[in-house]
ZASEPA-898494 format. One record per residue (C-alpha): residue number from 1; residue in three letters; y negated, x negated, z negated. Coordinates in nm, 2 decimals. Layout:
N
+-----+-----+--------+--------+--------+
|   i |  aa |     yy |     xx |     zz |
+-----+-----+--------+--------+--------+
| NUM | ala |      Y |      X |      Z |
...
+-----+-----+--------+--------+--------+
This chain:
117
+-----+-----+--------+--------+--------+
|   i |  aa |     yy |     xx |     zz |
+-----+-----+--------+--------+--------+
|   1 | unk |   0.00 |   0.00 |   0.00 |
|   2 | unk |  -0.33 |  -0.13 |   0.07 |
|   3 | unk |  -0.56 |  -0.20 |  -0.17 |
|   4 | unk |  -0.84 |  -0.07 |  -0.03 |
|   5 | unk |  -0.64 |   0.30 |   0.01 |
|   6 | unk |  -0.83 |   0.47 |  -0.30 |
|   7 | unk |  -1.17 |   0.39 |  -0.16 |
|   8 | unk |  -1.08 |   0.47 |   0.18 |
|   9 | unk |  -0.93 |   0.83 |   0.03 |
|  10 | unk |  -1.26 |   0.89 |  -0.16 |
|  11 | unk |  -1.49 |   0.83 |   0.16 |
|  12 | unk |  -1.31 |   1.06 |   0.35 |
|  13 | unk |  -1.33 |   1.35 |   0.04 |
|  14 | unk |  -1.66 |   1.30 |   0.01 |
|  15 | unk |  -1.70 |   1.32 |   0.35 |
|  16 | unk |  -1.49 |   1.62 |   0.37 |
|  17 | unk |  -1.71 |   1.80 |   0.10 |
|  18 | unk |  -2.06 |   1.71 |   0.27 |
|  19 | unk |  -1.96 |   1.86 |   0.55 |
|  20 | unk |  -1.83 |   2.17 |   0.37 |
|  21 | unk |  -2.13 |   2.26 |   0.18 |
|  22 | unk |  -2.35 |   2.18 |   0.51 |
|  23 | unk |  -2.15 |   2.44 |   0.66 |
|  24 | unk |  -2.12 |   2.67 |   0.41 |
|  25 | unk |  -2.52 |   2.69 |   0.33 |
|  26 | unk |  -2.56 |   2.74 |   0.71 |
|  27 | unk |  -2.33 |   3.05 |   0.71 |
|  28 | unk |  -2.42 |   3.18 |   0.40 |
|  29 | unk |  -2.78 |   3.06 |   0.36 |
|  30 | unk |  -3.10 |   3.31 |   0.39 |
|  31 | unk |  -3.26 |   3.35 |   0.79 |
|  32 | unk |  -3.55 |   3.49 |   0.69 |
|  33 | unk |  -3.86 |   3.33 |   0.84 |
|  34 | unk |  -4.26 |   3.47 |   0.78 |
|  35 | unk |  -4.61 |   3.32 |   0.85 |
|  36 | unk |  -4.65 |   3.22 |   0.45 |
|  37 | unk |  -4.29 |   2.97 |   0.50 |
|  38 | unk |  -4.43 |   2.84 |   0.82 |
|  39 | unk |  -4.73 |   2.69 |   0.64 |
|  40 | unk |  -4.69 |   2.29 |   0.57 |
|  41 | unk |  -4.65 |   2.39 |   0.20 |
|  42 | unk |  -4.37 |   2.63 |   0.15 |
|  43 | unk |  -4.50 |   2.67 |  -0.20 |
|  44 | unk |  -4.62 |   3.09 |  -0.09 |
|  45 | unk |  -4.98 |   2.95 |  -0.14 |
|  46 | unk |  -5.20 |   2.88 |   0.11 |
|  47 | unk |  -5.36 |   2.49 |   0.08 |
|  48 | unk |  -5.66 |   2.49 |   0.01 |
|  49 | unk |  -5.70 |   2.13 |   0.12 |
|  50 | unk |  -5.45 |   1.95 |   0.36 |
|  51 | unk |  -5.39 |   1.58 |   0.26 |
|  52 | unk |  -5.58 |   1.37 |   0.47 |
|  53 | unk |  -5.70 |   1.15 |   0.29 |
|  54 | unk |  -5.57 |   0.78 |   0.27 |
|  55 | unk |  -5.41 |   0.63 |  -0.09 |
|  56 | unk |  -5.52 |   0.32 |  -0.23 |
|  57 | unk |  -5.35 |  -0.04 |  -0.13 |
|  58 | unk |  -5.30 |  -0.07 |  -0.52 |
|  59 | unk |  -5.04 |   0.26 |  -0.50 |
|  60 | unk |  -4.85 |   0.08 |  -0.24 |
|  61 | unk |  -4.81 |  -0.29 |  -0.41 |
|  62 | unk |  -4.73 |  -0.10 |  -0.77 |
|  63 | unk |  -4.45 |   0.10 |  -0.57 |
|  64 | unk |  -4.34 |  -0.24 |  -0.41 |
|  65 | unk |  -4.32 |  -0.43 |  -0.71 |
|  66 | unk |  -4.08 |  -0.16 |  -0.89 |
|  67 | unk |  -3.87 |  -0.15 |  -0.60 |
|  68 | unk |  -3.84 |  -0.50 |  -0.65 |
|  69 | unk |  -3.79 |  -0.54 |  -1.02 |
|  70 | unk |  -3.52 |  -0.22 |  -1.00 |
|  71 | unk |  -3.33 |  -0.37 |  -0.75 |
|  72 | unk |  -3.30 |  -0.70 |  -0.96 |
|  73 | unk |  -3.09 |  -0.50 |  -1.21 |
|  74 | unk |  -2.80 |  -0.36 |  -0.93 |
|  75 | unk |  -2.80 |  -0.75 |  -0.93 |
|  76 | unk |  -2.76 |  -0.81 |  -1.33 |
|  77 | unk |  -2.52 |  -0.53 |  -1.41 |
|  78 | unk |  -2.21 |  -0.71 |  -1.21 |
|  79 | unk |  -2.31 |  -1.04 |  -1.33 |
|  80 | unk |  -2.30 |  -0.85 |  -1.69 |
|  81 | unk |  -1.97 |  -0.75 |  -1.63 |
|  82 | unk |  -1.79 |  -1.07 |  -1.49 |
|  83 | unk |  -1.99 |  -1.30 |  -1.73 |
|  84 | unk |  -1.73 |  -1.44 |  -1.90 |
|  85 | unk |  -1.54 |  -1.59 |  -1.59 |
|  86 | unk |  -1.84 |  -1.73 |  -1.46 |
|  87 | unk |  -1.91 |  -1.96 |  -1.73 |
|  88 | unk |  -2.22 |  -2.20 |  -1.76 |
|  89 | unk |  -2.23 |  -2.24 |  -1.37 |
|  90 | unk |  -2.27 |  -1.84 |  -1.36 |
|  91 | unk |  -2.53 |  -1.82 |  -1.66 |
|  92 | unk |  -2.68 |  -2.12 |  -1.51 |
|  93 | unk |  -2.78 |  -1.94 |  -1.16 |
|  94 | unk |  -2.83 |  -1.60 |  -1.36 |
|  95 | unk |  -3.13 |  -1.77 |  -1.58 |
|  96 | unk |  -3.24 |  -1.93 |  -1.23 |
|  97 | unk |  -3.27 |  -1.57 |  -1.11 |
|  98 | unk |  -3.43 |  -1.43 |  -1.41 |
|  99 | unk |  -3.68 |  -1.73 |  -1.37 |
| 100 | unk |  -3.78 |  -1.70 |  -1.08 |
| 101 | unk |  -3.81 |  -1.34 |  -1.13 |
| 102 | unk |  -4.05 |  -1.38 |  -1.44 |
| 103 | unk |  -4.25 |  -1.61 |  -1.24 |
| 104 | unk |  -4.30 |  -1.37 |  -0.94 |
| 105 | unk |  -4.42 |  -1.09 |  -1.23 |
| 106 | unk |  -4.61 |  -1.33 |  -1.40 |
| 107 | unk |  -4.80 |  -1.40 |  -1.08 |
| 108 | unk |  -4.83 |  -1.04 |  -0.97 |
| 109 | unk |  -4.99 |  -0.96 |  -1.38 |
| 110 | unk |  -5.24 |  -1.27 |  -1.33 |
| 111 | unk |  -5.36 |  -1.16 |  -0.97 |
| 112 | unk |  -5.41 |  -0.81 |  -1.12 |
| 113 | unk |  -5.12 |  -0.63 |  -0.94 |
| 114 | unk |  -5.05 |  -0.42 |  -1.21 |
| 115 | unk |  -5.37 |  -0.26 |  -1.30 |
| 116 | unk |  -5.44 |   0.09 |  -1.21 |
| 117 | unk |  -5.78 |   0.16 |  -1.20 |
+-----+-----+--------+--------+--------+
């Protein structure tokens, strides 16, 4: 048996149920259409102001920089897990990581990155 076989059975169930429910809302789902849901806000309200105006550069960067500092954790929780075979070489290149990490936030806090003003 291949090892691989449990993984392979659970894409293809969860494959099988995506498809399911997108069927199943499509037959069983309400049709009815009117002018209020054909507004760009399908809140029942009419806007009273569309939004056209731009969002600061500052919005962007803070978005960036938890995008990057969340994604360094998918990294830490399997080095958490297999930290004991790794020995010092592994907690070696984890610090590294870590380092180099607290030097980019470090850099981002003294340029001002983080303030929201």
């Amino acid at each position: 048996m291949n090892p691989f076989s449990p993984v392979l059975l659970s894409a293809l169930f969860v494959g099988f149920l995506v498809v399911a429910m997108l069927v199943l809302s499509l037959l069983l789902g309400p049709r009815r259409k009117s002018a209020v849901k054909g507004e760009p806000f399908e809140t029942g309200m009419v806007p009273f102001n569309l939004p056209g105006d731009r969002f600061a550069i500052r919005f962007y960067v803070i978005a960036i920089l938890f995008v990057v500092f969340d994604v360094e954790l998918v990294f830490l929780f399997p080095w958490a897990s297999v930290f004991r075979e790794l020995g010092w070489f592994g907690l070696a290149e984890m610090g590294f990581f870590v380092a180099v990490l607290a030097l980019a936030l470090i850099y981002a806090w003294r340029k001002g990155a983080l303030e929201w003003e």
